[in-house]
NUBA-82375 format. One line per field, with one value per residue (C-alpha): residue number from 1; residue in one letter; chain; x, y, z. Coordinates in steps of 0.001 Angstrom, whole numbers, always signed. Example, Ala and Ser with C-alpha at 12.3 -4.5 7.8 and 13.67 -1.06 7.14 Angstrom:
<atoms>
num = [1_2]
residu = [A_S]
chaine = [A_A]
px = [+12300_+13670]
py = [-4500_-1060]
pz = [+7800_+7140]
</atoms>
This chain:
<atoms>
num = [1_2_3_4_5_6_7_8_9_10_11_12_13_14_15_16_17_18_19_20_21_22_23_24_25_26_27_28_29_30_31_32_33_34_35_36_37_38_39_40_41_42_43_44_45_46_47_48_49_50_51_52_53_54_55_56_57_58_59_60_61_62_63_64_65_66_67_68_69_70_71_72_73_74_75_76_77_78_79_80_81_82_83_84_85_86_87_88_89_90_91_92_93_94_95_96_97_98_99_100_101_102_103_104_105_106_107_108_109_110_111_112_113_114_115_116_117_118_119_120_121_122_123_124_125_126_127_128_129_130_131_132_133_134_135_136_137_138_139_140_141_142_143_144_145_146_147_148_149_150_151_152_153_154_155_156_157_158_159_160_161_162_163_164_165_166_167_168_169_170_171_172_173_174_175_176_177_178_179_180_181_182_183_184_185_186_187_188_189_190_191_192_193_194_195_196_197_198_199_200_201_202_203_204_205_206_207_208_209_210_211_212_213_214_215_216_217_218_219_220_221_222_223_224_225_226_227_228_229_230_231_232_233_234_235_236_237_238_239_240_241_242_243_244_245_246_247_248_249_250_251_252_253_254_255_256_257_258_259_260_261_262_263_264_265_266_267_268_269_270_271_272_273_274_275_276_277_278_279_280_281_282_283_284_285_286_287_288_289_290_291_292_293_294_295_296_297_298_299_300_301_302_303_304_305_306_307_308_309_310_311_312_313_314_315_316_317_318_319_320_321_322_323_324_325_326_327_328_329_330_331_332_333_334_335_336_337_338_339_340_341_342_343_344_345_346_347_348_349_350_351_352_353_354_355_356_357_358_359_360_361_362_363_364_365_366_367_368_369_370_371_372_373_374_375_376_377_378_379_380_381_382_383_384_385_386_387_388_389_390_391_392_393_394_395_396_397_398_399_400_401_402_403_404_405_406_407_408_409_410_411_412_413_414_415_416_417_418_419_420_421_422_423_424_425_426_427_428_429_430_431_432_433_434_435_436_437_438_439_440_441_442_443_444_445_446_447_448_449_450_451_452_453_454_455_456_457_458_459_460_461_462_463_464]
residu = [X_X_X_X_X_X_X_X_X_X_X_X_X_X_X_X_X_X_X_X_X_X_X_X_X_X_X_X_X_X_X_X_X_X_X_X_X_X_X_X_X_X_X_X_X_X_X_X_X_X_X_X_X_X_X_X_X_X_X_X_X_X_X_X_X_X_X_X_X_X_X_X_X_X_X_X_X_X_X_X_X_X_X_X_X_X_X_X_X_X_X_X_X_X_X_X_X_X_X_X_X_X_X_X_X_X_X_X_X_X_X_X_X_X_X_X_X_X_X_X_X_X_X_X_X_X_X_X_X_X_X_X_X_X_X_X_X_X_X_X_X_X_X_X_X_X_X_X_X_X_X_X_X_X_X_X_X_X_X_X_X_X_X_X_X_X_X_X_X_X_X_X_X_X_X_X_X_X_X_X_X_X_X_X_X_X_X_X_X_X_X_X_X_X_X_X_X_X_X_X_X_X_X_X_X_X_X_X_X_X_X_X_X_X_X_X_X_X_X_X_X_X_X_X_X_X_X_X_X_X_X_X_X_X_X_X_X_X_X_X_X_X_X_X_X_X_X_X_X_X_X_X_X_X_X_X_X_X_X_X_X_X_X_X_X_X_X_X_X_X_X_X_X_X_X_X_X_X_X_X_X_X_X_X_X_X_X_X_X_X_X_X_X_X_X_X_X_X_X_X_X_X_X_X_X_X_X_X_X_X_X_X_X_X_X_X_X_X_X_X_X_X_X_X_X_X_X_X_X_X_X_X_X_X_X_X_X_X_X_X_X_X_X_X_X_X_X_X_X_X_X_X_X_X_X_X_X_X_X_X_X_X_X_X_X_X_X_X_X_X_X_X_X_X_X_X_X_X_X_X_X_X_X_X_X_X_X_X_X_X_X_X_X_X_X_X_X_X_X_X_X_X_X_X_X_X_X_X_X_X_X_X_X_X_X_X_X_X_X_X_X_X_X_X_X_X_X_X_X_X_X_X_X_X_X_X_X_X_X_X_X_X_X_X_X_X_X_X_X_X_X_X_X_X_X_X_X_X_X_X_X_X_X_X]
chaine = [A_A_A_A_A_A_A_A_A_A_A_A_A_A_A_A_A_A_A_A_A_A_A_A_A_A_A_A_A_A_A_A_A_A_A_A_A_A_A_A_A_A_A_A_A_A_A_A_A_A_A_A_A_A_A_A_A_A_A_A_A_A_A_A_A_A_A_A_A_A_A_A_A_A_A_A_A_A_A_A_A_A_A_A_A_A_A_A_A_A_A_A_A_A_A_A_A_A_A_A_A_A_A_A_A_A_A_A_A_A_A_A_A_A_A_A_A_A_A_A_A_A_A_A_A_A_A_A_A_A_A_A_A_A_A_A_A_A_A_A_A_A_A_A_A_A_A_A_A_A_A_A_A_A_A_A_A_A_A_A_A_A_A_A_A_A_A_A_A_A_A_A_A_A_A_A_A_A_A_A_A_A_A_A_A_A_A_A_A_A_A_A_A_A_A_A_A_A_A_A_A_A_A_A_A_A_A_A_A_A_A_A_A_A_A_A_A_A_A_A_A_A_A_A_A_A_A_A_A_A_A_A_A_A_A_A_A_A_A_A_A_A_A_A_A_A_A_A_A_A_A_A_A_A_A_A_A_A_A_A_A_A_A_A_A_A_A_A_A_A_A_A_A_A_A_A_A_A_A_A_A_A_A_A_A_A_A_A_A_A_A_A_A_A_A_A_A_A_A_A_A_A_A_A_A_A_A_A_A_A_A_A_A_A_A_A_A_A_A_A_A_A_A_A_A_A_A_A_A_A_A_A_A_A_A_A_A_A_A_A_A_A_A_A_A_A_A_A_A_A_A_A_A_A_A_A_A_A_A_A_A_A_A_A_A_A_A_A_A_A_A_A_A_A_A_A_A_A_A_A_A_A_A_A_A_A_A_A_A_A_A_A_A_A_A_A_A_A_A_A_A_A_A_A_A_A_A_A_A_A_A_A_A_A_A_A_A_A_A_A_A_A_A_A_A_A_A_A_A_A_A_A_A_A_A_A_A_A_A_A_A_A_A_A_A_A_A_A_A_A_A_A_A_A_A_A_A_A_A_A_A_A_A_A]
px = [-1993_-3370_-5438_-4049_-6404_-5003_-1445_-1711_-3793_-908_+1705_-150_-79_+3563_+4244_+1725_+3896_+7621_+8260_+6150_+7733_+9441_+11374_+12528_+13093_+14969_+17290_+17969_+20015_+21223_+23224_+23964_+26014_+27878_+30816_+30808_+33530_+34172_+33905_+30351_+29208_+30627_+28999_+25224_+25593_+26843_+23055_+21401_+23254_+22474_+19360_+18752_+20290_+18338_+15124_+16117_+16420_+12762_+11123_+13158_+13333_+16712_+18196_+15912_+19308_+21592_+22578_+22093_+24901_+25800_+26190_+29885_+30722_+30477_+27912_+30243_+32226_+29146_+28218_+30611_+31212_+27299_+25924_+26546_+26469_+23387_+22608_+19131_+18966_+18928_+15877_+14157_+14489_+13866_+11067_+9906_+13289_+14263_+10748_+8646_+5454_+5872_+6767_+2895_+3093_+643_-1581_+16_+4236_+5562_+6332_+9635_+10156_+13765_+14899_+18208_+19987_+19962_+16557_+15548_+12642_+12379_+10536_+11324_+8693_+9439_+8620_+6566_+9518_+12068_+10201_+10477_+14316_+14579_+13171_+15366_+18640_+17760_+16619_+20650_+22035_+20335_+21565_+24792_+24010_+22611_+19223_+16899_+13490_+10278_+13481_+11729_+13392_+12940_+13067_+14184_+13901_+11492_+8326_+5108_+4010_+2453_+630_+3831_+1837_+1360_+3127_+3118_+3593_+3171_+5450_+5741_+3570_+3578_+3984_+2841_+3054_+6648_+7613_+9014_+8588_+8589_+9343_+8951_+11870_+10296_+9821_+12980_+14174_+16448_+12443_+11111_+13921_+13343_+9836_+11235_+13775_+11440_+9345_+11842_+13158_+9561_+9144_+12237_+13974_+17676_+18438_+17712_+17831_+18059_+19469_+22770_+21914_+18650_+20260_+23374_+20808_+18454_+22701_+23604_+20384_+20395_+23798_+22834_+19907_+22033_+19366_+20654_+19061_+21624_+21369_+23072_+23060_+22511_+21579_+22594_+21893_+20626_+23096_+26650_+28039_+30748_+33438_+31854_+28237_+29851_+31823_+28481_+26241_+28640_+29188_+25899_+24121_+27069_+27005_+28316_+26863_+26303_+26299_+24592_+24753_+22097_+19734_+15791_+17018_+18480_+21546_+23894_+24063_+26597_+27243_+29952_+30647_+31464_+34931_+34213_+34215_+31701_+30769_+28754_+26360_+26974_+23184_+22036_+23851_+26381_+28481_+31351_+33403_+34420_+35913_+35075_+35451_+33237_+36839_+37297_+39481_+41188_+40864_+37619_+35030_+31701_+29345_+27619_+25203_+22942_+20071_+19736_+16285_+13817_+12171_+9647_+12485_+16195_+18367_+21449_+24711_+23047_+26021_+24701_+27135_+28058_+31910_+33649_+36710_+37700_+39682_+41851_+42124_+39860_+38297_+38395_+34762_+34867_+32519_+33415_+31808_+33860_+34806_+34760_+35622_+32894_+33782_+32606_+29087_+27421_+29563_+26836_+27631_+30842_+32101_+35404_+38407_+39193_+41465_+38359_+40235_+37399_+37190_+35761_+33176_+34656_+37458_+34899_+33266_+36487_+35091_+33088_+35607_+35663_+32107_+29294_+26560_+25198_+21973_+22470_+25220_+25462_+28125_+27058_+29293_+27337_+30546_+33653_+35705_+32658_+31199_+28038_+28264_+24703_+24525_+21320_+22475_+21876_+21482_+25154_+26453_+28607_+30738_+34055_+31810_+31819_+34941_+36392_+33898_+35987_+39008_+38774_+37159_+41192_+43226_+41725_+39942_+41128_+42696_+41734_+37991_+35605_+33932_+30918_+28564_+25124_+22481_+19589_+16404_+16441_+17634_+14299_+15077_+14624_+11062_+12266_+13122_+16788_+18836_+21686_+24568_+26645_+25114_+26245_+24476_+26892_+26516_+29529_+30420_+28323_+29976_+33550_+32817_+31913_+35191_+37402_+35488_+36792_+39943_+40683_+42952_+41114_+42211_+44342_+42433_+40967_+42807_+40381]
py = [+13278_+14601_+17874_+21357_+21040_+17832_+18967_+21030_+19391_+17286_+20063_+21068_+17399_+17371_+20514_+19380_+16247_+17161_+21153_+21874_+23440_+19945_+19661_+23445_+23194_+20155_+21674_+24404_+22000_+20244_+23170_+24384_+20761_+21337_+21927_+20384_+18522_+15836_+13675_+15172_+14391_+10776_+10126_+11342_+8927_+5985_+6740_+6561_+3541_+1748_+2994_+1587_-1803_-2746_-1655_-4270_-6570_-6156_-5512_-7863_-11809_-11495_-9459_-11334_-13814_-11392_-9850_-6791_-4078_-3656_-523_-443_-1571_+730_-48_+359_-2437_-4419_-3282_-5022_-8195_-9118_-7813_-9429_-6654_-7316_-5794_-5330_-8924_-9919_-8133_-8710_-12668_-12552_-9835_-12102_-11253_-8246_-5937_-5999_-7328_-10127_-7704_-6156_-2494_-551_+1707_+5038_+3795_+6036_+3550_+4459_+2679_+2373_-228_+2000_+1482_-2419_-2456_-4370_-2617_-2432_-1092_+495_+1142_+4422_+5643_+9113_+10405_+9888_+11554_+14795_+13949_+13885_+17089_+18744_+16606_+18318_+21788_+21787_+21017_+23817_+26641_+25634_+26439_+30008_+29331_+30569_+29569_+31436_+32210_+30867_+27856_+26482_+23025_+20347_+17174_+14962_+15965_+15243_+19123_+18840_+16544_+14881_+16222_+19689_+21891_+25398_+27131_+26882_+24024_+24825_+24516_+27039_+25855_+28729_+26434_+25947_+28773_+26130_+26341_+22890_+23088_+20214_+18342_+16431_+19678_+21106_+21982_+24848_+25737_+26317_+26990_+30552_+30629_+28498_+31100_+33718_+32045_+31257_+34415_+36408_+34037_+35417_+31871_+32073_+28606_+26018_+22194_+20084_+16908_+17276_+16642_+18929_+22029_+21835_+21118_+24646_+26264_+25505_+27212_+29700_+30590_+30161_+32377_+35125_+35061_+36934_+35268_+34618_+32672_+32223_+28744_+25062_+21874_+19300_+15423_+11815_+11889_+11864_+15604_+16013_+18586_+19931_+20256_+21992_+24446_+24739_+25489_+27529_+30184_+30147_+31182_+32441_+30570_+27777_+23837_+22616_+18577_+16094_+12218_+10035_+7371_+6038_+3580_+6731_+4607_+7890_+11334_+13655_+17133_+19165_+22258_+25749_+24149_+21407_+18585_+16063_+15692_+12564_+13820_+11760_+12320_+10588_+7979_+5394_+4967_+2214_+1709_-1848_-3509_-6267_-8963_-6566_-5223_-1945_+261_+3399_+3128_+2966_+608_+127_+2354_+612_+2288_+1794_+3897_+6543_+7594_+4812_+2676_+1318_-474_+65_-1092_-2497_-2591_-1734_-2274_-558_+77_+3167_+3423_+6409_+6312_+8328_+11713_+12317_+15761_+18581_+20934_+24567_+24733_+23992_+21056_+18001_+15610_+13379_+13737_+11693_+11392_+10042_+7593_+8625_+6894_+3986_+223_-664_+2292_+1465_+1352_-467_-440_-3615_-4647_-4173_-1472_+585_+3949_+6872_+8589_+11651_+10835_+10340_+14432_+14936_+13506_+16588_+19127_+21479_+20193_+22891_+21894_+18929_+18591_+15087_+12642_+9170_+7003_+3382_+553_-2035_-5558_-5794_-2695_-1454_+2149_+3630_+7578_+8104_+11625_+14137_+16714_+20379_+22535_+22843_+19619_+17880_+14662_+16649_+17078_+13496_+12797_+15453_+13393_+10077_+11669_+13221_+9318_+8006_+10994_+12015_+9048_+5901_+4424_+600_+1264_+831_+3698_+4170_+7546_+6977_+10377_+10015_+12376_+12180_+10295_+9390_+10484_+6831_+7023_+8860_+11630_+11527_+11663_+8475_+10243_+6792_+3676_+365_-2604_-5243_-8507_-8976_-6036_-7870_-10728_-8855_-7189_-10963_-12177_-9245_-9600_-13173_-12763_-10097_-11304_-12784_-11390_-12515_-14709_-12443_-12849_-11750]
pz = [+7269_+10831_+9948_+11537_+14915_+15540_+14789_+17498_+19682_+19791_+20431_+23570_+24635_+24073_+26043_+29025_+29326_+28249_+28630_+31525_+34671_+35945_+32444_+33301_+37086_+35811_+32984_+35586_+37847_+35341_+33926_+38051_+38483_+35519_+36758_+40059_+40886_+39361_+42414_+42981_+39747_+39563_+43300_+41904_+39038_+41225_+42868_+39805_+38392_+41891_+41614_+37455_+39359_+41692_+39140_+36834_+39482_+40308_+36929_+34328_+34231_+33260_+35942_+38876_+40000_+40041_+43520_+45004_+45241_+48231_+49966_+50132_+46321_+43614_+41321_+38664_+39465_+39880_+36889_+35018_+36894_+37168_+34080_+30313_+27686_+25706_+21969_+19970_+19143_+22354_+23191_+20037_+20289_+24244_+24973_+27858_+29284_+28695_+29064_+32043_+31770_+29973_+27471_+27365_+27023_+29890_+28407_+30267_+29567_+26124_+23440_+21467_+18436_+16554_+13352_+13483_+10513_+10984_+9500_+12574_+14587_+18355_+20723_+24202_+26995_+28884_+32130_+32110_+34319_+31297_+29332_+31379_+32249_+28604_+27266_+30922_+28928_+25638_+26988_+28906_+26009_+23526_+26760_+25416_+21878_+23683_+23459_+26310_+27608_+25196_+22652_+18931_+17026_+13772_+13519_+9851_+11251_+9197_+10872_+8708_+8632_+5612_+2901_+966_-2225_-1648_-3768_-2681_+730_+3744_+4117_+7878_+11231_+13854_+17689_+19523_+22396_+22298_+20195_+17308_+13398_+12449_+8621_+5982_+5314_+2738_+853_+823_-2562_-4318_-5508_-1839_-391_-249_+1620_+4248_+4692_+4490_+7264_+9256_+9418_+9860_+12845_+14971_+15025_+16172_+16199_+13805_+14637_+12411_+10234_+9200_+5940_+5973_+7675_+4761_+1710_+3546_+3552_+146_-813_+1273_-533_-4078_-3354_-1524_+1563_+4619_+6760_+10129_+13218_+16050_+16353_+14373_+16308_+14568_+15270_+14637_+11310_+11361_+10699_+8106_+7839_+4215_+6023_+8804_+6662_+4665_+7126_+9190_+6213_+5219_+8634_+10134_+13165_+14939_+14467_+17348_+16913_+19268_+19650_+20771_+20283_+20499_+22833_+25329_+26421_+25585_+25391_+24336_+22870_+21749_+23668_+22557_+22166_+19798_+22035_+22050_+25963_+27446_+30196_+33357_+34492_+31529_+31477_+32683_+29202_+28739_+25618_+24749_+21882_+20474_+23159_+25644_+27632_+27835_+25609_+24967_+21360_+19366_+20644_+20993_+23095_+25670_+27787_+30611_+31387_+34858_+34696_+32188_+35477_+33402_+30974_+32352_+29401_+31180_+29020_+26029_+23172_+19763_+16941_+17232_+18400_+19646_+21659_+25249_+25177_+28595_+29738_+30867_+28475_+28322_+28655_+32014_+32388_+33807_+31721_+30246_+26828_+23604_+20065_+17713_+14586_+11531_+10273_+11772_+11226_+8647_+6806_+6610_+3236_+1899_-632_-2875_-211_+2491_+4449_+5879_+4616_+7028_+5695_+6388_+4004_+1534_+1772_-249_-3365_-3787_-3869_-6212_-7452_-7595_-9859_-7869_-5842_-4022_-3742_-2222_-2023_-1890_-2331_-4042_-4352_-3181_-3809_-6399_-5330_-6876_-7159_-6939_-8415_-8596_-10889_-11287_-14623_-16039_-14948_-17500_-18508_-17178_-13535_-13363_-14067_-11890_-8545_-9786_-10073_-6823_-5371_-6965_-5598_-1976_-947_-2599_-5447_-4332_-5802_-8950_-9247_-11093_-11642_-11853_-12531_-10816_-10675_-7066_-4055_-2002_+2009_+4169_+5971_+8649_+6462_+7205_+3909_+3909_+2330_+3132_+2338_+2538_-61_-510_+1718_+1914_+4113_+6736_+6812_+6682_+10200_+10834_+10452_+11322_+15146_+14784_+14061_+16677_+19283_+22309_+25924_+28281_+30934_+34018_+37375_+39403]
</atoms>
């Protein structure tokens, strides 16, 4: 564990090289061109994807045959007809390809490191540039949440703050730098709950960003301790967001959640707006969505991304599997970014009936309602059409509590399961300090996907 000198030794880094006045003069235009036309938006990405082009042309084996744009051919189109989608394997079994250098990080490129929730890790060299565009990206996106430059935050988000073993306050790190209170995930319990709250309050913070998961276990506490404390905002990402956190976290604070989608790999980002919607940010990056024979589709498909601004490592039709699906229309918000609707959980995390008929995991939030006296919950399906009700309980919770969660699994999720409740005295968070409220253990879920992409109906032959 880094001591406190160089915890913030660190922070000033950070700020020296992300929030310094180029991340600022940055986020400033971004939130100008906004609501530009549409036209004028869609003509400064075609630069930027021409630009990504003709950088992985230069930089990566794999792109060095393929020709150049030219000038009077949208680099869209190109896009599509030169470029194969490629996924994480793909880069981890061809680094000579794929990453410039011969795939030997330079001492002064960022290293950004993923295993995502394939297990599989990978690493991404970045550009110093990025880095800056990418802090501008995320500074935007919090003015929509109403947060303004100097204004405190508080931050859950599975930063290592403090010794996993300590066991009384502080469980929190001040940034004086950036005006952030980075508090312990690790530590959060109904116990310490209260001094977090306490802190977070003392220190002026009016938004919090955090982990789904974190932000509604700090609400539910918050609640059950009758703390006052308000805010005017929650930034939520890197987890899916269900409905009960949202309604959870939303009472509790009184405030809005603000939700936001993205990645370590930086192929996509999106946000929802005042309005709800979830909006992909054009600057960022050039997003497709294809199904599962790489073709594009109006329905949910895979998001496949290609980076505007990494020149160290462009990722070029980077398919992860996440899937979302396109929503037509302008929004009320006024923005013309182009909208989306997330699906619920990561593939891997998708869980099945007896029949194996997925099952969103939103659907699934409905097995806890009506349940009070419970501290953790996971749903993990361990066979085919067998789910494990991994339950932490709380004082008070009884034989008719568990039969009311299966109950509830057969009436307002699913009937075609095996359900099983198992107590537990706690459900560890996964390294990262994320909390998997969805997970997904049997094989034979992986080999399902398998042969349901097999099985889809291959596309008519191209006539162009």
């Amino acid at each position: 564990m880094p001591s406190t000198i160089t915890q913030h030794l660190s922070l000033i880094t950070r700020h020296l090289v992300r929030r310094n006045p180029f991340a600022l003069a940055r986020a400033r235009a971004l939130i100008e061109r906004e609501t530009l036309p549409e036209a004028q938006i869609l003509e400064r990405q075609s630069a930027l994807l021409r630009r990504t082009l003709e950088t992985a042309r230069a930089r990566l084996p794999r792109y060095a045959g393929v020709p150049a744009c030219p000038p009077d051919v949208d680099p869209r189109v190109w896009l599509r007809r030169h470029y194969p989608v490629v996924s994480k394997p793909d880069l981890v079994n061809n680094r000579a390809l794929y990453y410039p250098n011969g795939g030997a990080r330079k001492p002064w490129w960022p290293l950004g490191k993923t295993s995502g929730t394939s297990g599989t890790p990978l690493e991404v060299f970045r550009s110093l540039d990025s880095v800056i565009w990418e802090e501008a990206f995320h500074l935007q996106y919090w003015a929509w949440a109403g947060h303004r430059n100097g204004a405190a935050q508080a931050i859950l988000r599975g930063d290592q703050i403090v010794p996993a073993k300590q066991a009384n306050p502080p469980y929190w790190l001040w940034d004086r730098y950036g005006k952030q209170l980075f508090v312990s995930t690790r530590h959060l319990t109904l116990r310490t709950a209260g001094a977090m709250l306490d802190r977070i309050a003392a220190q002026g913070a009016a938004q919090l960003r955090a982990y789904p998961s974190s932000s509604y276990e700090l609400a539910r506490a918050a609640e059950q301790l009758g703390h006052p404390l308000r805010l005017r905002a929650v930034i939520t990402g890197s987890e899916p967001v269900f409905p009960a956190q949202r309604e959870q976290i939303e009472r509790a604070f009184g405030c809005r959640v603000f939700d936001f989608y993205g990645m370590a790999e930086r192929t996509a980002f999106a946000g929802q707006c005042e309005h709800g919607y979830y909006h992909l940010n054009p600057e960022y990056s050039y997003v497709e969505i294809l199904d599962e024979q790489n073709n594009p589709t109006d329905g949910f498909g895979y998001v496949v991304g290609t980076t505007l601004h990494n020149l160290v490592m462009p990722l070029v039709r980077y398919r992860i599997s996440d899937k979302a699906r396109w929503i037509s229309g302008s929004c009320p918000c006024g923005r013309h970014y182009p909208r989306i609707e997330l699906s619920s959980g990561k593939v891997e995390d998708q869980l099945f009936d007896s029949d194996n008929n997925p099952i969103s995991a939103s659907i699934i939030t409905f097995a806890l309602k009506g349940l009070e006296r419970i501290s953790k919950t996971q749903m993990a399906q361990v066979g085919p059409g067998e789910w494990e009700v991994r339950i932490v309980p709380e004082a008070g919770f009884t034989k008719a509590d568990e039969e009311k969660m299966l109950r509830n699994i057969r009436e307002l999720v699913t009937e075609r399961v095996h359900a099983r409740i198992r107590l537990m005295d706690d459900i560890p968070l996964q390294p990262s300090g994320k909390f998997k409220w969805v997970s997904q253990e049997w094989q034979g879920a992986k080999e399902l996907r398998s042969a349901t992409a097999a099985a889809a109906p291959k596309p008519a032959p191209s006539l162009t």
